[in-house]
C-alpha positions in Angstrom: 50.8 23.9 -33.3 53.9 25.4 -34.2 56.4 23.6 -36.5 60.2 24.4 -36.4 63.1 22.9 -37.7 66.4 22.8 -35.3 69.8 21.4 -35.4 72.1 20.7 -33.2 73.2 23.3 -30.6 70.5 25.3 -31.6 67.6 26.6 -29.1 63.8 27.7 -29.2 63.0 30.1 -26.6 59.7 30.3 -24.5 58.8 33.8 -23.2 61.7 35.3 -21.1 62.2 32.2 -19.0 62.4 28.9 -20.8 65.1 27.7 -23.3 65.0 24.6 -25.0 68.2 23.2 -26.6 68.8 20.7 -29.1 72.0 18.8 -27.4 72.4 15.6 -29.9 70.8 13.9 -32.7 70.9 9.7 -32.6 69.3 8.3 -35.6 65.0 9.2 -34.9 66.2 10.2 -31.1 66.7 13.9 -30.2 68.3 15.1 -27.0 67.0 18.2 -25.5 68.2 20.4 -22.9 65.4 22.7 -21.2 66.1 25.4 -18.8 63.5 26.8 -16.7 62.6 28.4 -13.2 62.2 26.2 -10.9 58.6 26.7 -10.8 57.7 25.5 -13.6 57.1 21.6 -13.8 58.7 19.9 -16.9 57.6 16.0 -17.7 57.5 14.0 -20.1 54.0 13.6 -21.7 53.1 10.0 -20.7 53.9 10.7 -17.1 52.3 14.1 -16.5 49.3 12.1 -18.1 49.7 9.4 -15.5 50.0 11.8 -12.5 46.9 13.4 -13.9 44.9 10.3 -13.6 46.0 9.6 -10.2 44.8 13.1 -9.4 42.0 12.4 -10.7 41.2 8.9 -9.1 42.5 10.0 -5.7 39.9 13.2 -6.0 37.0 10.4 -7.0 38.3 8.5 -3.9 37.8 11.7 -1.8 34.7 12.6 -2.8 33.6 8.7 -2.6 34.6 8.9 1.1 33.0 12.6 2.0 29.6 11.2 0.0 29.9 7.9 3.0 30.5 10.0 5.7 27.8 12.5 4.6 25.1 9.3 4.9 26.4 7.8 7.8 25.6 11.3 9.1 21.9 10.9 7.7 
């Protein structure tokens, strides 16, 4: 992991696309400014993880369902 220290109105860049700006500083609360292509999906950590587990139950649902119709086949 990479470790840097920033201050206010300062920026780290990622590759040629992706900016990411210190905007304010609140006591332990930063506020950060990211700009990116539109392609590239930006979340916050708890809820990509959350939209990975419903992925990941919907997939087990849809492989549940395919295994029932396989037998019903049988």
């Amino acid at each position: 992991m990479l470790v840097l220290t920033r201050k206010k109105n300062e920026a780290i860049q990622i590759g040629e696309d992706i900016e990411i700006k210190i905007l304010g500083i609140e006591g332990d609360q930063i506020k950060l400014g990211i700009a990116a292509p539109k392609s590239v999906d930006i979340y916050r950590k708890e809820i990509y993880i959350d939209i990975k587990q419903q992925n990941n139950e919907a997939a087990n649902v849809s492989m549940d369902l395919l295994e029932m119709l396989k037998d019903t086949k049988d």
